[in-house]
C-alpha positions as CSV (number, residue, x, y, z in Angstrom):
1,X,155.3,-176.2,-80.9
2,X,159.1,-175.9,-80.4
3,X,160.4,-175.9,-76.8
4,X,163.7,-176.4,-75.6
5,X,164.8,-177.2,-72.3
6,X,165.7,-173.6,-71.4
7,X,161.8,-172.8,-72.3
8,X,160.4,-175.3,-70.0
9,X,163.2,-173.4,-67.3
10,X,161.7,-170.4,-67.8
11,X,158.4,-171.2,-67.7
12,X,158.9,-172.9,-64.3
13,X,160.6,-170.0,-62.6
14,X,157.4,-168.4,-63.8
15,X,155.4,-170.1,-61.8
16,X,151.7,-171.7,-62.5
17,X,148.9,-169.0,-64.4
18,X,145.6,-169.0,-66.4
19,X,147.8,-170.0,-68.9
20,X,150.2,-172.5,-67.8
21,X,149.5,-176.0,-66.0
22,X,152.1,-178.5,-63.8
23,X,151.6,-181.7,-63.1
24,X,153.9,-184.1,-61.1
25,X,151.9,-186.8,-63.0
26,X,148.9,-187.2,-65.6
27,X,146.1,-186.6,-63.5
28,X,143.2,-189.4,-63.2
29,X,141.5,-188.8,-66.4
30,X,138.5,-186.8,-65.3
31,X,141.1,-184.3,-64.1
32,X,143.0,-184.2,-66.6
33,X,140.4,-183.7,-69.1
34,X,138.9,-180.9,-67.0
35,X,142.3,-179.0,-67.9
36,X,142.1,-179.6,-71.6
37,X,138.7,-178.4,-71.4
38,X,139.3,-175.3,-69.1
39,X,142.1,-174.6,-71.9
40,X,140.2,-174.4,-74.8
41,X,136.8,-172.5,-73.6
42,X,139.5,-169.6,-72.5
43,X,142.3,-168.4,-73.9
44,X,144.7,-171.8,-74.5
45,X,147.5,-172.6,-72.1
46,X,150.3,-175.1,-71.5
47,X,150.2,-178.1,-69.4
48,X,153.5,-179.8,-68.5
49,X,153.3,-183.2,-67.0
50,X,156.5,-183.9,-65.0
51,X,157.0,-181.0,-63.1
52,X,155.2,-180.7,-59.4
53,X,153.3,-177.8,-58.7
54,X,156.4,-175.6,-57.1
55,X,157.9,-175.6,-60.2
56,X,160.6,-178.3,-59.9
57,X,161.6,-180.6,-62.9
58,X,160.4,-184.2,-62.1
59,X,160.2,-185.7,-65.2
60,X,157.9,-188.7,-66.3
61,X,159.2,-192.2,-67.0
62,X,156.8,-193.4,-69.6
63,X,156.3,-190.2,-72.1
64,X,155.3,-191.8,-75.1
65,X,152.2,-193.4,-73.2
66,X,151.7,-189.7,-71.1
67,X,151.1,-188.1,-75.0
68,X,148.5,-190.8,-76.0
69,X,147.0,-190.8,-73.2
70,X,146.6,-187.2,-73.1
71,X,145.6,-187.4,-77.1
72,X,142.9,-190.4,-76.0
73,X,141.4,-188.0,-73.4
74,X,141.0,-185.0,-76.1
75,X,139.5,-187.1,-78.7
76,X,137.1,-189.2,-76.1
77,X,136.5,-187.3,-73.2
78,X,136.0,-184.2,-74.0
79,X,132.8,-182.6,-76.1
80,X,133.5,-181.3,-79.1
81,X,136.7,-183.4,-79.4
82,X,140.3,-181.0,-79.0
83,X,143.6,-181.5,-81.3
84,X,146.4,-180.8,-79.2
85,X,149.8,-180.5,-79.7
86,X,152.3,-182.0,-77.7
87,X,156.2,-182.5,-77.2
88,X,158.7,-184.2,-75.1
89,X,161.6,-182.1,-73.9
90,X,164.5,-183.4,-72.3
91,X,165.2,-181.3,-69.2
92,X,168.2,-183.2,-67.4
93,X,166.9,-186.2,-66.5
94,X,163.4,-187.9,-67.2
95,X,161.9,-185.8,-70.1
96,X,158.5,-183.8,-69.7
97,X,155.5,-184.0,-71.7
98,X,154.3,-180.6,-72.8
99,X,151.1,-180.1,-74.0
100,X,149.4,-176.9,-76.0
101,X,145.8,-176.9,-76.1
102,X,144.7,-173.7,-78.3
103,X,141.7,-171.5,-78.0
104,X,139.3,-173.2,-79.9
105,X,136.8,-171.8,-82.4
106,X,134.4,-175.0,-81.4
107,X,133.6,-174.0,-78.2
108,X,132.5,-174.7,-75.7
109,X,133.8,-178.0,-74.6
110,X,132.2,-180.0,-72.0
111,X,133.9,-183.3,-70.4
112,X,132.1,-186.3,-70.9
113,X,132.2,-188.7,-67.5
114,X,133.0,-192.0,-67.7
115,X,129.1,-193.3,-68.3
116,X,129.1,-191.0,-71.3
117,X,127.5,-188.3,-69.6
């Protein structure tokens, strides 16, 4: 995944879709996992963590920990585990996390609660 700053601009004046996710912040983790999951049993998408849910550029302060985090939540929170790919972009300002979670051949996925459920 290669996106520029003019990408994530486009895809904001696009608005939200099946396909594409915006999130202010990483979610709590259920939630976040829930997107991942929704994701890959479709057809893929894009989540971008930094950017509220009208479409505006808010960035995220800590973007290294936002990509493990999200990583951490494919690998142990969601059944069969996903590989995602993410990026940060630099989009005037704090950066944004993008993430691509692709259709997967190994589903479907279920997320596992915290209790292992």
């Amino acid at each position: 995944m290669r996106l520029s700053a003019s990408d994530i601009l486009r895809c904001t004046a696009s608005g939200e879709g099946p396909r594409v996710e915006f999130k202010r912040v990483l979610p709590r983790d259920e939630r976040a996992a829930r997107t991942l999951c929704a994701f890959a049993n479709t057809r893929g998408g894009l989540l971008f963590v930094g950017i509220t849910d009208r479409g505006r550029v808010h960035g995220v302060h800590r973007p290294e920990d936002v990509r493990e985090r999200l990583a951490e939540l494919a690998e142990d929170r969601v059944t069969p585990s996903l590989t995602l790919e993410t990026q940060i972009v630099e989009v005037g300002g704090p950066p944004v996390v993008a993430c691509s979670v692709p259709l997967s051949k190994a589903r479907p996925h279920a997320v596992v609660s915290e209790d292992g459920e």
